[in-house]
Kinemage of the C-alpha trace (Angstrom):
@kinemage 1
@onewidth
@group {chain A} dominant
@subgroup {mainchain}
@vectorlist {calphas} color= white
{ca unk a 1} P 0.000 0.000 0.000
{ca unk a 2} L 1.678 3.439 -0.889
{ca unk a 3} L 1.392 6.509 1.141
{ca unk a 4} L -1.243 8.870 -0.053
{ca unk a 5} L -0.112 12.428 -0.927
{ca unk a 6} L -3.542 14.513 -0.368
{ca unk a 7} L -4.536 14.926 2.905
{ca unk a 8} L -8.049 13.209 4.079
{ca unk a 9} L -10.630 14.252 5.168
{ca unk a 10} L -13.695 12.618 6.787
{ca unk a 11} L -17.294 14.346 7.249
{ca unk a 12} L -19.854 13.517 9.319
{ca unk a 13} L -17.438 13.003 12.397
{ca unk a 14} L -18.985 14.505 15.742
{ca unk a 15} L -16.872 16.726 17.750
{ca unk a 16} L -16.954 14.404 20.760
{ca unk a 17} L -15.494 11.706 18.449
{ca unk a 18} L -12.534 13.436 17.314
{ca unk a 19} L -11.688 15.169 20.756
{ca unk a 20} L -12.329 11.252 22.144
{ca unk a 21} L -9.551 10.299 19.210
{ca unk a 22} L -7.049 12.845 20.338
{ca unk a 23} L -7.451 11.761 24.134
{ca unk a 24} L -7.157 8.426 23.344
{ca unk a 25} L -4.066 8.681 21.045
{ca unk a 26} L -2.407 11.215 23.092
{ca unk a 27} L -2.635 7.961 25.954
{ca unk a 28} L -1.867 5.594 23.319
{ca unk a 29} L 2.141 7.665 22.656
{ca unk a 30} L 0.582 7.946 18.858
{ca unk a 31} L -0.256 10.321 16.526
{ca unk a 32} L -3.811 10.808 15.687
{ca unk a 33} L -3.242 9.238 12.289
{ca unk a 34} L -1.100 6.359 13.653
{ca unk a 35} L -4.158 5.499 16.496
{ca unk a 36} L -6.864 6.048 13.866
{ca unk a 37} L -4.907 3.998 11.348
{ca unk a 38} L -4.776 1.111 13.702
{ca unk a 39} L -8.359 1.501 14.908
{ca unk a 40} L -9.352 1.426 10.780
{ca unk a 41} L -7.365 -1.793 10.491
{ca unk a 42} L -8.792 -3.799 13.654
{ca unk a 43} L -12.320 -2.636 12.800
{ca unk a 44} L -12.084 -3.195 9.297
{ca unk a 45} L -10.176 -6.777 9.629
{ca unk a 46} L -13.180 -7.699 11.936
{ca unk a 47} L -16.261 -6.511 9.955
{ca unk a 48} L -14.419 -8.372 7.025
{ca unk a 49} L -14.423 -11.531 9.057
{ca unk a 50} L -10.532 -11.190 8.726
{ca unk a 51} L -7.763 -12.101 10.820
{ca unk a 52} L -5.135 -9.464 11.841
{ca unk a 53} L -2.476 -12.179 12.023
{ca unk a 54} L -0.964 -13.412 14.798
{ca unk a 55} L 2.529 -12.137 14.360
{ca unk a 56} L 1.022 -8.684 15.032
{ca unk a 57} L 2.334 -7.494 18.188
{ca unk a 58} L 0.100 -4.116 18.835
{ca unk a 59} L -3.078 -4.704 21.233
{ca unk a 60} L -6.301 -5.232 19.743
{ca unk a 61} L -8.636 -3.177 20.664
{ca unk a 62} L -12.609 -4.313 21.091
{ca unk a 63} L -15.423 -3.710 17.840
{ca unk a 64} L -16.381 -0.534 19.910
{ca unk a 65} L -16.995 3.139 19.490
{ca unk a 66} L -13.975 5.724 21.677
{ca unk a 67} L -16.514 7.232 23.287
{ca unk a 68} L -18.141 3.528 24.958
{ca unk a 69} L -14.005 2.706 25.454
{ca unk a 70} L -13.031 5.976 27.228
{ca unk a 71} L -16.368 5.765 29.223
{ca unk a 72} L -15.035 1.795 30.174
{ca unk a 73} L -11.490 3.727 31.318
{ca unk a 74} L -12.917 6.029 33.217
{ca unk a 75} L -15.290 3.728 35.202
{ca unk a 76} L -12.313 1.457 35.773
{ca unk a 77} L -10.171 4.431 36.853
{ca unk a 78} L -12.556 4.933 39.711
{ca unk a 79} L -13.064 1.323 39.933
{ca unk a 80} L -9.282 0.935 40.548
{ca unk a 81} L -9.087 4.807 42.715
{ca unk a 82} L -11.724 3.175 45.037
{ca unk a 83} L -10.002 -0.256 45.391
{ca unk a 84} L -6.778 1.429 46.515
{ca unk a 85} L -9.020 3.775 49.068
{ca unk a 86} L -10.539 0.886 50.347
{ca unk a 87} L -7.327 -1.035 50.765
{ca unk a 88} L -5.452 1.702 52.282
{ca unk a 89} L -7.736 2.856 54.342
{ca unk a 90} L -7.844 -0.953 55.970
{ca unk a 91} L -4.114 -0.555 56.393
{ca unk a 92} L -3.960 3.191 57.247
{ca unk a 93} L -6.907 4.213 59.584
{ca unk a 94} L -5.407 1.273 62.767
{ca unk a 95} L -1.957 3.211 61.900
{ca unk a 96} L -3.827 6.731 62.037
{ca unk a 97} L -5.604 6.042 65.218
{ca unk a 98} L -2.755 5.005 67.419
{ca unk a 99} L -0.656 8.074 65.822
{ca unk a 100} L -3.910 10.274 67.144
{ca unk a 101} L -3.047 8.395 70.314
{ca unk a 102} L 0.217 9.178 70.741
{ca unk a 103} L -0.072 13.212 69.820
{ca unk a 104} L -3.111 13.323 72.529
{ca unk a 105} L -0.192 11.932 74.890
{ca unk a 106} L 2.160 13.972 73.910
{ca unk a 107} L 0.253 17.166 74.369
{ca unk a 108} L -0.491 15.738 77.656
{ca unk a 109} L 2.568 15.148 78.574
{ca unk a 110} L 3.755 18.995 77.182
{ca unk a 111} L 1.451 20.286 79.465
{ca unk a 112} L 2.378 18.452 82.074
{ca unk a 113} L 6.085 19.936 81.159
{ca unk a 114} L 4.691 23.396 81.086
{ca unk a 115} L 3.042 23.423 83.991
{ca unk a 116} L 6.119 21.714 86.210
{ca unk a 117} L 8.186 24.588 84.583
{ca unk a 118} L 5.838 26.952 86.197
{ca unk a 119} L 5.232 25.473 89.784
{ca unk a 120} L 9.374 25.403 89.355
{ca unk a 121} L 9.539 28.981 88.567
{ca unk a 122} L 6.982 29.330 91.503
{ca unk a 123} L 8.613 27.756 94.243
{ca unk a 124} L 12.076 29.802 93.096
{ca unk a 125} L 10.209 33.056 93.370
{ca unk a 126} L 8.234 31.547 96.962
{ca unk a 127} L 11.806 30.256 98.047
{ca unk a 128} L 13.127 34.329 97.952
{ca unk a 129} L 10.614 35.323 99.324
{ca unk a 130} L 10.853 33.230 102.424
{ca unk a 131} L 14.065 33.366 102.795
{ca unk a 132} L 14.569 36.601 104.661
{ca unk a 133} L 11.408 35.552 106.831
{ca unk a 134} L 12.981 32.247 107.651
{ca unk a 135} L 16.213 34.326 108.796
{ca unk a 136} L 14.140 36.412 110.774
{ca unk a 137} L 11.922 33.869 112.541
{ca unk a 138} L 15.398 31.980 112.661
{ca unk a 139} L 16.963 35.001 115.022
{ca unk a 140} L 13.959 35.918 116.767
{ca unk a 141} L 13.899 32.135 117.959
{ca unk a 142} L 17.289 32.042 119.123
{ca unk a 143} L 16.993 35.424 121.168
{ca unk a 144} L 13.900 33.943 122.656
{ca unk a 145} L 15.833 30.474 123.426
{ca unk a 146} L 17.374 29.980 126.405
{ca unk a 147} L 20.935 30.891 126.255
{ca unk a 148} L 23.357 27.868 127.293
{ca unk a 149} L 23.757 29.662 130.580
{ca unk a 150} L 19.995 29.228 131.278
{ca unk a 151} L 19.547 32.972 131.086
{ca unk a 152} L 16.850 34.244 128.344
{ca unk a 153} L 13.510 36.119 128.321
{ca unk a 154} L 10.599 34.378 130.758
{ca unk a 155} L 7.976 32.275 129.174
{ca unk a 156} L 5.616 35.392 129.431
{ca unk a 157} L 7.336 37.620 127.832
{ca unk a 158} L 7.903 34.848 125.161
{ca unk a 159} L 4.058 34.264 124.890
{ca unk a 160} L 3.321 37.361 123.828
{ca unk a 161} L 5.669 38.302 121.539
{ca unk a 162} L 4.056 35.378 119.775
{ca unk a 163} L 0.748 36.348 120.290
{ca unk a 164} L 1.328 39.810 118.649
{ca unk a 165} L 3.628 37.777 115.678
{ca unk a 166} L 0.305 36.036 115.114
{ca unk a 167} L -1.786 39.128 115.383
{ca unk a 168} L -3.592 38.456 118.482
{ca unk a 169} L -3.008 42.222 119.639
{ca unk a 170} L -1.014 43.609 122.346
């Protein structure tokens, strides 16, 4: 068969059909002329009751129009996207849960951090502010202790200073 040298046209070819055509031979790596070529050839071999030989390598595609085909891919494609979901999901959502579980204790566990960090920075400001009270209590209690020579203030005298340390007047 030789190559034809004027270009070809065919009428009566809707504008879903060719825009089908260019999808599916941009998919295919061909040219529009290589896919339709092909198509031609299976189609023709088969309404001919032909044979397209079985040293012919290329796929054979079914008696059917692009549009039914790339309607076929595109119900597989979500056949196949909702497979994958499905079998992920199985595999994923035990994995997801436990990571949930593990962040929940880990923000526990950060606020358990942050709030140690603050009873620490607490008990460092309580600590200097006690300390000169402790120092004081600390002196008044040994000028109110008997000295080792048994001398020191009477009991009286001791009771109320402690009475007006406590605020029970005079």
């Amino acid at each position: 068969m030789s190559s034809h040298t004027q270009p070809w046209s065919v009428k009566g070819i809707e504008p879903e059909a060719r825009e089908a055509a260019k999808i599916a031979a941009r998919r295919a790596n061909m040219t529009l002329g290589q896919w339709l070529t092909r198509c031609i050839g299976i189609m023709a071999a088969k309404e001919l009751g032909g044979d397209r030989g079985a040293g012919d390598a290329r796929p054979q595609l079914p008696a059917l129009p692009v549009n039914l085909l790339l309607d076929a891919i595109q119900q597989q494609t979500v056949d196949v996207k909702a497979a994958i979901h499905t079998a992920t999901a199985g595999a994923i959502m035990p994995v997801a849960t436990r990571v949930d579980e593990i962040a929940g204790k880990m923000r526990d566990l950060d606020l358990v951090s942050q709030r140690l960090a603050e009873a620490e920075a607490k008990a460092q400001r309580a600590a200097l502010v006690v300390a000169p009270l402790e120092r004081t209590l600390t002196r008044l209690a040994d000028r109110m202790s008997p000295d080792r020579n048994g001398e020191g203030p009477e009991p009286a005298g001791r009771s109320g200073l402690f009475r007006r340390l406590l605020g029970g007047g005079r």
